[in-house]
N, C-alpha and C positions, 0 to 999 in steps of 0.2 A: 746317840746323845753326845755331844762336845763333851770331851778330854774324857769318857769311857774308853776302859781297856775291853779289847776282847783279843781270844787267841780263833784265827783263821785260816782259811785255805786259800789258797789263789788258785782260780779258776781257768784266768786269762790272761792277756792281753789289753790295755784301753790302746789309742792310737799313738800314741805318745811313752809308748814303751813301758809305762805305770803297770802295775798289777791289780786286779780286778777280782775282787772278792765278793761273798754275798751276804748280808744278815738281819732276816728279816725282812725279807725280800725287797732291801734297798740294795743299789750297788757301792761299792767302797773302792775309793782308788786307793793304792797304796807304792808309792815310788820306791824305785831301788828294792822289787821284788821280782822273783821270777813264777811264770804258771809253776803248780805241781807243789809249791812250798807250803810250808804250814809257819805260818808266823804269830807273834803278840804284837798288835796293834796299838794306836792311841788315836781315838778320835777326834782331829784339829781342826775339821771345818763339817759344818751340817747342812742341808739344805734340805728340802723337801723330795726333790727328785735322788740325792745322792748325798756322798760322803766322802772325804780325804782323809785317810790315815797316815800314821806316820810308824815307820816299822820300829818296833823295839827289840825284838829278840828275834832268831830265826829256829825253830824247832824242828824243821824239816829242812833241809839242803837241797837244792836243784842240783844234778851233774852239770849241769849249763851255766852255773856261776862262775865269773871268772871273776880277777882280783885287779879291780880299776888301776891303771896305768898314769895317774893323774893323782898329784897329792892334792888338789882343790876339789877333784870332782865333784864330792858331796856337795858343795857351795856354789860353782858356778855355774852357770846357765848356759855353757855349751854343748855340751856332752850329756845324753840322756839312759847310754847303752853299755857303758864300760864295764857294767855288771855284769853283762851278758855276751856268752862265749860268740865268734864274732857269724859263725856258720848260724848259731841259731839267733840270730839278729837280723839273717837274710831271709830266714823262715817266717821268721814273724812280719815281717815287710811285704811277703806274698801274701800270705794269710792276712793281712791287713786291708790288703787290695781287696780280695776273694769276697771278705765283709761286708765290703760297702758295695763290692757286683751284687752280691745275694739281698741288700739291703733295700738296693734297688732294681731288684728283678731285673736285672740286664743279660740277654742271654749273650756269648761269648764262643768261641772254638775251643782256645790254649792261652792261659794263661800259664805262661811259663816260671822257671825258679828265679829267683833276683838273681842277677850279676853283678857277681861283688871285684872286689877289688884285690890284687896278689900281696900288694903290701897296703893296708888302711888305713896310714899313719904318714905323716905329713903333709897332705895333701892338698889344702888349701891354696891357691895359688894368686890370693887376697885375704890382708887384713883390715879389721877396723876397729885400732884399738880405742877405748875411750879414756879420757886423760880428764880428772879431777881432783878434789882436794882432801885428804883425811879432814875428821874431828879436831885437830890442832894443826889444821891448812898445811899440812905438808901434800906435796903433789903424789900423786898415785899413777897406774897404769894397771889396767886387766881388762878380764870381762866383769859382765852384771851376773850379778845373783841372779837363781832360780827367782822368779817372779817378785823383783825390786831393781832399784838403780844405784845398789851398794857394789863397788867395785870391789872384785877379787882380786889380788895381785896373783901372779903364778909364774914360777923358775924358767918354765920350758910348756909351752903351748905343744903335743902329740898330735893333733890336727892339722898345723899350721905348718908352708913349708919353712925347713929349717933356719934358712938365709934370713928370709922375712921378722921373722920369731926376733933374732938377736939383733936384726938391724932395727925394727922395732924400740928394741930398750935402750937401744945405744944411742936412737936419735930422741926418747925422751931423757938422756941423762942430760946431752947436751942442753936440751931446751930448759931443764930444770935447773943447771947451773947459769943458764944467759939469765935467767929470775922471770921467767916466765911463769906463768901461774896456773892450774889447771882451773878446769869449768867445773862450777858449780852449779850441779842443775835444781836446787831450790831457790838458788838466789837469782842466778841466769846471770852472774858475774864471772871473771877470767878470762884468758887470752887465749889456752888452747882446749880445743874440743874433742876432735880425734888425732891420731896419726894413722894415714890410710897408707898401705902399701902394696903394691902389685908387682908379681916377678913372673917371666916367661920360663913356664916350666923346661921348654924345649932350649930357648932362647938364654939364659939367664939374665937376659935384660929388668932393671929395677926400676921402677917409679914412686917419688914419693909425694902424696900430698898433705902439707898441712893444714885441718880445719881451723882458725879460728874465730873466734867471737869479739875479735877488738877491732872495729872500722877505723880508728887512730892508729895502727900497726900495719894497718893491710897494704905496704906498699915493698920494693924493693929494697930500699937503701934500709929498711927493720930488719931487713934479712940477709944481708950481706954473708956477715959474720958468721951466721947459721948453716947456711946455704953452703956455704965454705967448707964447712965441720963435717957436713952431711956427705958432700960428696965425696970427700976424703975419707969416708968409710970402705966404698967400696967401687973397685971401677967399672962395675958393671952400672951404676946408675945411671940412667943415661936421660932422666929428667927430674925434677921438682919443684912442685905448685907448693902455692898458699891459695887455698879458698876461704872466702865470708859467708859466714852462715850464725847471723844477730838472731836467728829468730828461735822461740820458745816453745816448739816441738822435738819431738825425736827424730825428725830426717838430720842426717849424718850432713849431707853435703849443700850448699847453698849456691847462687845462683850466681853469684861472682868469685872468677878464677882467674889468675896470673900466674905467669910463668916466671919463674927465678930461677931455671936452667936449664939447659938440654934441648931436646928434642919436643913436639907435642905430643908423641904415643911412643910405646914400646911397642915389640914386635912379639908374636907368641905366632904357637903354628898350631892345631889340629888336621892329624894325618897328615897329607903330601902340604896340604895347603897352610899360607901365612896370614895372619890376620896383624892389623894395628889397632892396639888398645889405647882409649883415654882414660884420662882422670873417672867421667863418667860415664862410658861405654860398660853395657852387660856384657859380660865374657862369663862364659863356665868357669865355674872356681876351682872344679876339677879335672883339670885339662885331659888325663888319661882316661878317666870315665867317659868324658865327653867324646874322645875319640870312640869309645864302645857303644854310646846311646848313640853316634848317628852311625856308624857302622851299622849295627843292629836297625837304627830306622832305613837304609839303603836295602839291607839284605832283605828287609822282610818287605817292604813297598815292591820288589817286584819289578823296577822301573826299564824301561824300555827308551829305548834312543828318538822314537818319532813322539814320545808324550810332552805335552805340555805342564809345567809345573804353578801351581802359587804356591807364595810360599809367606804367611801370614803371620804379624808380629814379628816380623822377622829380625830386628833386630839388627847387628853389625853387619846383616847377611851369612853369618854363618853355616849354618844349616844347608840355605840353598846353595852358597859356593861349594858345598862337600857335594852335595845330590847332581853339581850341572855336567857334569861329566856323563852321568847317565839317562839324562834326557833331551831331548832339543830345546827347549828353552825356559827361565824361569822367572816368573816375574816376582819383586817384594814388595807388601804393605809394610810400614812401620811409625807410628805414631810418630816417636821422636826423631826431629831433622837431624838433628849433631849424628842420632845412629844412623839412619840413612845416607848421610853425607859418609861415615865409616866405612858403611855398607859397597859406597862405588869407591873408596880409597881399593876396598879388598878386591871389588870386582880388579881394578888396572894392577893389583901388585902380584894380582894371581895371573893375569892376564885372561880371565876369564870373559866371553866376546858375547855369550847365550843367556846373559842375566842381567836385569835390570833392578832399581828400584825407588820407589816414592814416597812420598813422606804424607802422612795423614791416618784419617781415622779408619780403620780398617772397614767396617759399614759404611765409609761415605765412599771411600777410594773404588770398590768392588761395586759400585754399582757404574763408575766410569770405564772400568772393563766391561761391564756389561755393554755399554755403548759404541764400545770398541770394537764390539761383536770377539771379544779375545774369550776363547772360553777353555778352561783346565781339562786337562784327563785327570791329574793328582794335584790335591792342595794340603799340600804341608800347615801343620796350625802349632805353634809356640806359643800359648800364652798365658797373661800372667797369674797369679793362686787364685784370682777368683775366675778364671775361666773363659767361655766365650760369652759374651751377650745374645743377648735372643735375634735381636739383628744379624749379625753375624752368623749363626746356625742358621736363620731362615733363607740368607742369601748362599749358604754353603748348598743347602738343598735346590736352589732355584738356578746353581751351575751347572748341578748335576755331575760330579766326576766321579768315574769310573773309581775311585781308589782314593780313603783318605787316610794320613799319617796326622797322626794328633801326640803328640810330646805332651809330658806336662808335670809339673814340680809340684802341681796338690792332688791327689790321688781321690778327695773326695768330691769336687767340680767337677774332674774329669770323669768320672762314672756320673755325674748328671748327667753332662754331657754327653756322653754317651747312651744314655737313655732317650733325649729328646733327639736324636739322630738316628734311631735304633728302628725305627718305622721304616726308611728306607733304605740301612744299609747294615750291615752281619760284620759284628766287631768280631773279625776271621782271629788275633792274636794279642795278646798283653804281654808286654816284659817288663819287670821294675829292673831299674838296673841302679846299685847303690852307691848315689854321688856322692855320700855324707854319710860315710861310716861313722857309726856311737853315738850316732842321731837318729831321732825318728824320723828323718825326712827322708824322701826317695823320692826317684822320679820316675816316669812310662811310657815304654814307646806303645801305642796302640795303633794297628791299620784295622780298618775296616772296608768291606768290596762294599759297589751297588748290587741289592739283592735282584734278582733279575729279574722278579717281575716289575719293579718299578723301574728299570734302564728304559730309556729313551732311545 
């Protein structure tokens, strides 16, 4: 019953790092707990299936409690784990996967421990601040609350890398004293929306874009001055946009962009190889992880010099430019042209000669390979949280490759997925490996062979 006390136990785990109690044989979430504790609860929301509690006292202690690193934490909606010591953050992240293998009977080899990270902390190598107005219109900068669109301010962001963090504030003071105005998103008034910034971890190259919401602003000569202030922050900058995005949604970035400096991409590396990032190009936000998830997806595919690759969602080409060294040739589907078009910048600056790529709907593209008579030993799959479409797995099956590497940022699609796959092929390894420490997010390399009786 809403706003009843009870004193309980934590049992678990929910997905989202919450703790998971029992009473009454409903289940209760309860945030910013650990399994094993015994705590006094308040119950703040009901529903028929379940319960959210809100912890008030702790009666029993976890050894695995640690002491948040963040003086916002409680409030902001970045950080889900700083409770919790960071080894057993990587446990739960296994265990988390394991859950949803068992949930959906998927049988499996090795699922192995998460791979975590040697230092957890700064690691971001992308921000997306949002910028609005207090109660008495003064301009603000943070993240969102836990489930709302109240901005938290905070000193020093422990995620984000460090450059990013303070060139962040430094380029909202400027904009606050030019009298620009943050976005209001009940009114869907104001001129600035976010401040987006991306820095090459390897590289130290900077990009900045500014979102905003004023079509009357959106040109150069409004930006002069700004533009000026900006780049005299640091000389690593080596571009900065202004984007329009008028529209009354939550997407960050909109579909008209200008350049007021620099370069059009910054440069960033993973391992040997150099990639060019844009405004709106997917790049891993955790450049050193990223080097471990495809490492780890290289070592464990097994690849061989005469195989043939796809390499699917591919994205800026990432992925397959890390893998083409070890196969004879890779071909990429990628819905969006701009990344596609990235995708062959990376192929010439790597000078890589065995990979290719197209731009279109992954289900429409793979059926013009089929016509090609082009057919995979290995097909790489990236994609996005909700997974592959039915399409797509029915044509993955009708290639037939010997070996598939399936990546993936939602851990409970991807065990579908691996269900409806699972008839013809033996998920042989799982690895979570931890992009987003003090998050509940992780991501997984998974290979799976053709089981032999169904090879061709």
């Amino acid at each position: 019953m809403k706003n009843e006390e009870l004193q309980v136990d934590i049992v678990d785990y929910g997905s989202n790092f919450e703790g998971i109690a029992k009473h009454n044989n409903k289940v209760i979430f309860v945030p910013q707990v650990l399994h094993g504790e015994k705590v006094d609860i308040k119950i703040i929301k009901e529903t028929s299936s379940y319960s959210i509690g809100k912890k008030l006292n702790i009666l029993k202690e976890s050894k695995r409690r640690a002491e948040p690193f963040c003086d916002v934490y409680t409030r902001c909606g970045g950080c889900s784990a700083q409770h919790i010591e960071y080894l057993e953050q990587l446990k739960i992240k296994k265990n988390n996967v394991k859950v949803l293998l068992d949930k959906y009977k998927v049988e499996y080899g090795t699922l192995k421990n998460t791979i975590g990270q040697g230092l957890p902390y700064y690691y971001r190598n992308k921000v997306q601040y949002p910028v609005s107005v207090d109660k008495d219109g003064k301009n603000i900068m943070g993240f969102y609350s836990k489930n709302s669109n109240n901005i938290i301010e905070n000193s020093c962001c422990y995620i984000q890398d460090r450059v990013i963090d303070m060139l962040a504030k430094a380029i909202f003071d400027i904009l606050d004293k030019e009298g620009l105005k943050g976005y209001n998103r009940q009114t869907f008034q104001g001129d600035i929306r976010h401040i987006l910034i991306r820095r090459g971890y390897h590289t130290g190259e900077v990009m900045v874009v500014l979102i905003i919401n004023n079509k009357d602003i959106f040109d150069e000569k409004s930006f002069v001055k700004i533009t000026n202030k900006i780049i005299a922050l640091n000389s690593n900058i080596k571009s900065v946009f202004l984007n329009l995005n008028e529209s009354k949604t939550n997407e960050i970035l909109g579909d008209k962009l200008l350049k007021l400096y620099g370069e059009d991409y910054i440069l960033d590396k993973i391992g040997d190889y150099k990639f060019y990032i844009s405004p709106k190009s997917f790049f891993q936000v955790n450049t050193l992880q990223a080097e471990m998830l495809y490492e780890t997806l290289k070592k464990n595919l097994k690849l061989k010099k005469d195989e043939v690759l796809f390499d699917l969602y591919s994205g800026v080409g990432s992925i397959g430019i890390f893998l083409s060294d070890s196969v004879k040739s890779v071909h990429g589907i990628e819905i969006e042209k701009t990344a596609v078009d990235m995708a062959n910048l990376n192929l010439q600056i790597n000078d890589v000669k065995n990979a290719s790529y197209i731009a279109g709907d992954v289900k429409d593209k793979i059926v013009e390979f089929k016509k090609e008579n082009i057919k995979p030993d290995v097909i790489v799959v990236d994609p996005p949280r909700k997974g592959l479409d039915e399409k797509s797995i029915e044509y993955i099956l009708e290639f037939n490759p010997s070996k598939i590497g399936y990546v993936s940022c939602n851990p409970s699609t991807m065990v579908r997925d691996l269900k409806l796959l699972s008839n013809k092929y033996e998920v042989v390894s799982i690895t979570p490996v931890d992009m987003f420490p003090h998050t509940a997010a992780s991501e997984c390399v998974c290979v799976l062979n053709i089981k032999e009786s169904t090879e061709k």
